[in-house]
C-alpha positions in Angstrom: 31.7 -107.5 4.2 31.7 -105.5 7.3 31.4 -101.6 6.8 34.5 -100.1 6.5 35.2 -102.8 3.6 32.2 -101.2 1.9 33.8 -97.9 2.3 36.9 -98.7 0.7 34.7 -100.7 -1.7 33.0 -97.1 -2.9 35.5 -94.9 -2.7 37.7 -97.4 -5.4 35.2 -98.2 -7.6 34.8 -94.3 -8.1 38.5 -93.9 -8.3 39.2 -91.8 -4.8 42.0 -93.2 -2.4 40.3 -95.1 0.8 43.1 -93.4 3.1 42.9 -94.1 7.0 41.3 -90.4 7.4 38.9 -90.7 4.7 37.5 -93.8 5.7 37.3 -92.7 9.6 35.1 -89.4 8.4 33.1 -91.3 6.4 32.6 -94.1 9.1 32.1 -91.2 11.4 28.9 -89.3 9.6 27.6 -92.5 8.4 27.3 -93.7 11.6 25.8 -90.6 13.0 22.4 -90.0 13.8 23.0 -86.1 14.9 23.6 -84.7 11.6 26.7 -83.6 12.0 28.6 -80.4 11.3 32.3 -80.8 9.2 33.7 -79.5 12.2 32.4 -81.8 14.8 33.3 -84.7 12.4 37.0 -83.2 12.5 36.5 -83.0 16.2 36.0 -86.6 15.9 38.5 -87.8 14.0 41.5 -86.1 15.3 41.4 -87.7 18.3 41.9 -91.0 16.1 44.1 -88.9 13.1 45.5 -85.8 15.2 47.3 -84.7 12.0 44.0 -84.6 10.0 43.3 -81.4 8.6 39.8 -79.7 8.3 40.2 -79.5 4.4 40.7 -83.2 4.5 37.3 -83.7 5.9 35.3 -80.8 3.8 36.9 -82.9 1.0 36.2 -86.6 2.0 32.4 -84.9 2.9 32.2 -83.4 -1.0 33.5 -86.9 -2.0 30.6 -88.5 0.4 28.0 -86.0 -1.2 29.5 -86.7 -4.8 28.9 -90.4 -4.3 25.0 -89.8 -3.0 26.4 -91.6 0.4 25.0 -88.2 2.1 23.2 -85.3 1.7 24.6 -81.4 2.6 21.9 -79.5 4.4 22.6 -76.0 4.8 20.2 -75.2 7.5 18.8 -71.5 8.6 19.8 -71.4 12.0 22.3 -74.1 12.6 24.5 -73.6 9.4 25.7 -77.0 7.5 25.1 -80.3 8.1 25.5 -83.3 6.8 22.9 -86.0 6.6 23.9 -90.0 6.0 19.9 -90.8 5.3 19.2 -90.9 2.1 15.7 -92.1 1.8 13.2 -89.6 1.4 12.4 -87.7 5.0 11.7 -84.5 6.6 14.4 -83.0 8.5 12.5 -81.9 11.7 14.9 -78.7 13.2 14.8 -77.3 16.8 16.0 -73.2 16.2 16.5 -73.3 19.6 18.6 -76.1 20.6 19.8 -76.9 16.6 18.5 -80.2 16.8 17.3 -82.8 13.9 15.2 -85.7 14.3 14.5 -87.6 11.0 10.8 -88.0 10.3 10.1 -90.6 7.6 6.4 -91.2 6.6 4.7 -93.1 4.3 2.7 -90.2 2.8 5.7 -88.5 2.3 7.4 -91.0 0.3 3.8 -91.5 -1.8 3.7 -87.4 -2.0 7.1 -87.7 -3.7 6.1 -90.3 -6.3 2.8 -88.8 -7.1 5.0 -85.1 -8.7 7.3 -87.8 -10.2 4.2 -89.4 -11.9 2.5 -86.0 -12.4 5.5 -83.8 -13.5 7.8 -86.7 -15.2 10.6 -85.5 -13.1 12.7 -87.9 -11.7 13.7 -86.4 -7.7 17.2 -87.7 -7.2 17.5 -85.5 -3.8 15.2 -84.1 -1.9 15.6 -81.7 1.4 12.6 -80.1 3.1 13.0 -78.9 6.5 10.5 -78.1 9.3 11.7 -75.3 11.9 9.7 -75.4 15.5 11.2 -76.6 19.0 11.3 -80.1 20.1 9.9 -81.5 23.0 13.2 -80.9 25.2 13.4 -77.3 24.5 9.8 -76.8 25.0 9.1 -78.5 28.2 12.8 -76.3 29.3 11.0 -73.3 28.1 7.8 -74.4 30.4 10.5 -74.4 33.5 11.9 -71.4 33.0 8.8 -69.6 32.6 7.2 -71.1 35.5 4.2 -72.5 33.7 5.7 -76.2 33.6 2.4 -78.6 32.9 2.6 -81.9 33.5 
């Protein structure tokens, strides 16, 4: 079953239409790796759907969330995003260039089931964020001051 048959396959088994648009947002932020914003998924899929409206994809991306296929980050300096890894990770954010690179790690994942065991909480979603600058906007910093080290 390729992956827009799974698609079609979730949205019916939870009772929501598989339209043409729906299934090309969700193909569209699943398949992203940028974390994308509603708006640059809409970017995205007009070119494919030109009469899609925005509504339609802040919909499909609640329906999305709804069915744990992603997870909304509302970032501090970047605004909303939307996340298709669901496994536990840290979210690393660039607040100059907006940024995110996924950061999974053992440890983490151990952390995570150690305040299960502790607490008896069971974490269905989890979202932790670290803000710096990547490498790119660091070494670009380096140039423009003058100070680039090699």
């Amino acid at each position: 079953m390729g992956p827009d048959e799974q698609i079609v396959e979730v949205f019916r088994s939870k009772g929501y239409k598989a339209t043409p648009q729906r299934i090309s947002v969700a193909r569209s932020v699943l398949t992203s790796r940028e974390h994308p914003s509603a708006e640059s998924v809409y970017k995205e899929v007009k070119r494919v759907h030109p009469t899609i409206s925005l509504s339609t994809v802040y919909n499909t991306l609640h329906v999305l969330k709804e069915l744990n296929m992603v997870h909304e980050l509302g970032l501090n300096c970047i605004g909303l995003r939307f996340d298709p890894n669901t496994k536990p990770h840290i979210n690393m954010v660039c607040s100059r260039c907006g940024r995110i690179r996924d950061l999974e790690d053992p440890l983490f994942e151990e952390a995570l089931e150690r305040v299960e065991k502790r607490t008896g909480y069971k974490i269905t979603v989890q979202t932790i964020e670290l803000y710096g600058l990547c490498k790119r906007c660091i070494r670009e910093g380096l140039k423009i001051s003058g100070r680039e080290d090699k």
